[in-house]
C-alpha positions in Angstrom: 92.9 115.0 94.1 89.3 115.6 95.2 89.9 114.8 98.6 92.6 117.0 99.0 90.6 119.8 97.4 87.9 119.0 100.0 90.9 119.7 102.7 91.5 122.8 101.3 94.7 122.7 99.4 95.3 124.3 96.2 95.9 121.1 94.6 97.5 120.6 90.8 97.7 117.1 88.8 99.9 115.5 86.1 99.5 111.9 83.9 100.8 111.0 80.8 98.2 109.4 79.6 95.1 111.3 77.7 92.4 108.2 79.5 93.5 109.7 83.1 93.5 112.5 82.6 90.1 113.0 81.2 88.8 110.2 84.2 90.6 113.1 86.2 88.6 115.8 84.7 85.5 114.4 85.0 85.9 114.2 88.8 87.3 118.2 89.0 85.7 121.3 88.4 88.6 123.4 87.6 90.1 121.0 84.3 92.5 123.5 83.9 94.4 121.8 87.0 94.8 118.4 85.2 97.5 119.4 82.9 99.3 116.2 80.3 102.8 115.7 81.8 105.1 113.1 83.7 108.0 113.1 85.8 110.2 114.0 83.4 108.3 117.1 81.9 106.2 118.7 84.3 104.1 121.3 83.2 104.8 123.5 86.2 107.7 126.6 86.6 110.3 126.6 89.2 109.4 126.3 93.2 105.6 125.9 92.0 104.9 123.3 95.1 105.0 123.0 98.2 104.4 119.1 98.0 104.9 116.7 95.8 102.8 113.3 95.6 103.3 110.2 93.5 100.8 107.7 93.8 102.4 104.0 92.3 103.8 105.9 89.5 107.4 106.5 89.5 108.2 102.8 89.3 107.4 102.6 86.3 110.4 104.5 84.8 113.7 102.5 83.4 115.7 105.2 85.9 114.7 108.4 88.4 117.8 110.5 88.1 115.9 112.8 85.7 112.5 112.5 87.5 114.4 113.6 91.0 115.8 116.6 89.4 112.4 117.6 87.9 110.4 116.9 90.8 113.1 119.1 93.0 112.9 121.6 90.5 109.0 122.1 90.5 109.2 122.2 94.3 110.1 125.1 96.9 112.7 124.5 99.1 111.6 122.9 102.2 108.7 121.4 100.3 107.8 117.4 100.9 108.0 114.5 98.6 106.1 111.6 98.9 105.7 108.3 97.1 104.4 105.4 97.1 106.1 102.7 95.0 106.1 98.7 94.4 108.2 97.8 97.2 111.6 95.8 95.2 111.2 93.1 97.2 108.2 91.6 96.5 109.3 92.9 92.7 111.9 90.2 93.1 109.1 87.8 94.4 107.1 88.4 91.1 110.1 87.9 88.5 110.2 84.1 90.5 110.4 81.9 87.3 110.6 84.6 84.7 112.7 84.2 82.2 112.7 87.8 80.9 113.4 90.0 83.6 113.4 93.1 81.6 110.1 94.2 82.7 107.5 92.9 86.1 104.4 91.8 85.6 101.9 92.2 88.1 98.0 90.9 87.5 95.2 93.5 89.9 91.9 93.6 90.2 91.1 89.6 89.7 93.6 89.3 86.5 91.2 92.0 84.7 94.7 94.6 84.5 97.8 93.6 83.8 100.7 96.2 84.4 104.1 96.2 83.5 107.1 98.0 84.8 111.0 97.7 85.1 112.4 96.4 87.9 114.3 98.0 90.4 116.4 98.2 93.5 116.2 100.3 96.8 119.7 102.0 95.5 117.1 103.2 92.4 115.4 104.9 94.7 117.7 106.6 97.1 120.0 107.2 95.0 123.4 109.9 94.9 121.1 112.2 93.4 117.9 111.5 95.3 120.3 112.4 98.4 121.4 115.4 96.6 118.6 117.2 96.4 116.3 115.8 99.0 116.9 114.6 103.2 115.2 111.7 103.9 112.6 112.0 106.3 110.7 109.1 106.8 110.1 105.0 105.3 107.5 102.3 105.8 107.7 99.5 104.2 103.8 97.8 104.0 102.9 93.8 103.7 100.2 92.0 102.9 99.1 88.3 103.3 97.0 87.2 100.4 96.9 85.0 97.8 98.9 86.9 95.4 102.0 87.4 98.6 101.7 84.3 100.5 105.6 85.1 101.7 104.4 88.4 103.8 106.6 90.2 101.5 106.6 94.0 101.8 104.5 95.0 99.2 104.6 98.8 99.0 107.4 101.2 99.9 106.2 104.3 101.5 109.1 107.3 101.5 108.9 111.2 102.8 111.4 113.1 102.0 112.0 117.2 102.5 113.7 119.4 99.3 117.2 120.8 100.0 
């Protein structure tokens, strides 16, 4: 958020949870532009934004169909949407010997975090209504070889795409 601030963009923030949000605000001058909200209840009116950005955080819904429509509705048409997700393939990589696959589990920072999150498919995420009200503009699909992807699995899905 800083950094984009630093580019000069008028730049607004959302998290659902209070511990971000005042990590957030410590970082801001302006606290008034970190606001408590998620992807289904953004605290925004119609056509507020030009762009959209989801840093590793939509993946952690059971479904998007309601975040898609509240995301397009926040956004002007024309504006851009982009994410950055757990790519589902190496999601499938980490549920390897689970025998709940209800929810992934993913250790970070040395085994110090542990985050959890539904699984889900590429379908999830460009879905009948992610096609609806958004074009596609662009994927990349990342990997990494370490110890925790010794497969060279893609790790992170990148996606662009431009508001009907």
């Amino acid at each position: 958020m800083v950094w984009c601030q630093e580019q000069g963009a008028d730049v607004y923030g959302i998290d659902p949870s209070e511990k971000m949000l005042d990590l957030a605000r410590e970082k801001i001058a302006d606290t008034t532009r970190v606001q408590s909200g998620g992807y289904t209840d953004i605290p925004f009116p119609d056509s507020s934004f030009d762009f959209v950005f989801g840093r590793f955080s939509l993946h952690y819904l059971p479904t998007f169909e309601d975040a898609y429509r509240e995301v397009a509705r926040v956004m002007k048409p024309g504006g851009i949407l982009l994410e950055t997700v757990n790519h589902p393939t190496f999601d499938v990589f980490a549920l390897e010997g689970v025998t709940d696959k209800s929810l992934i589990t993913l250790k970070l920072f040395n085994g110090k975090v542990t985050i959890q999150f539904p699984p889900h498919t590429l379908k999830d995420y460009f879905s009948d209504t992610f096609f609806r009200l958004f074009d596609l503009q662009e994927i990349d699909e990342s990997e990494s070889v370490d110890a925790e992807n010794p497969r060279n699995l893609p790790e992170t899905l990148f996606f662009m795409a431009q508001r009907r």
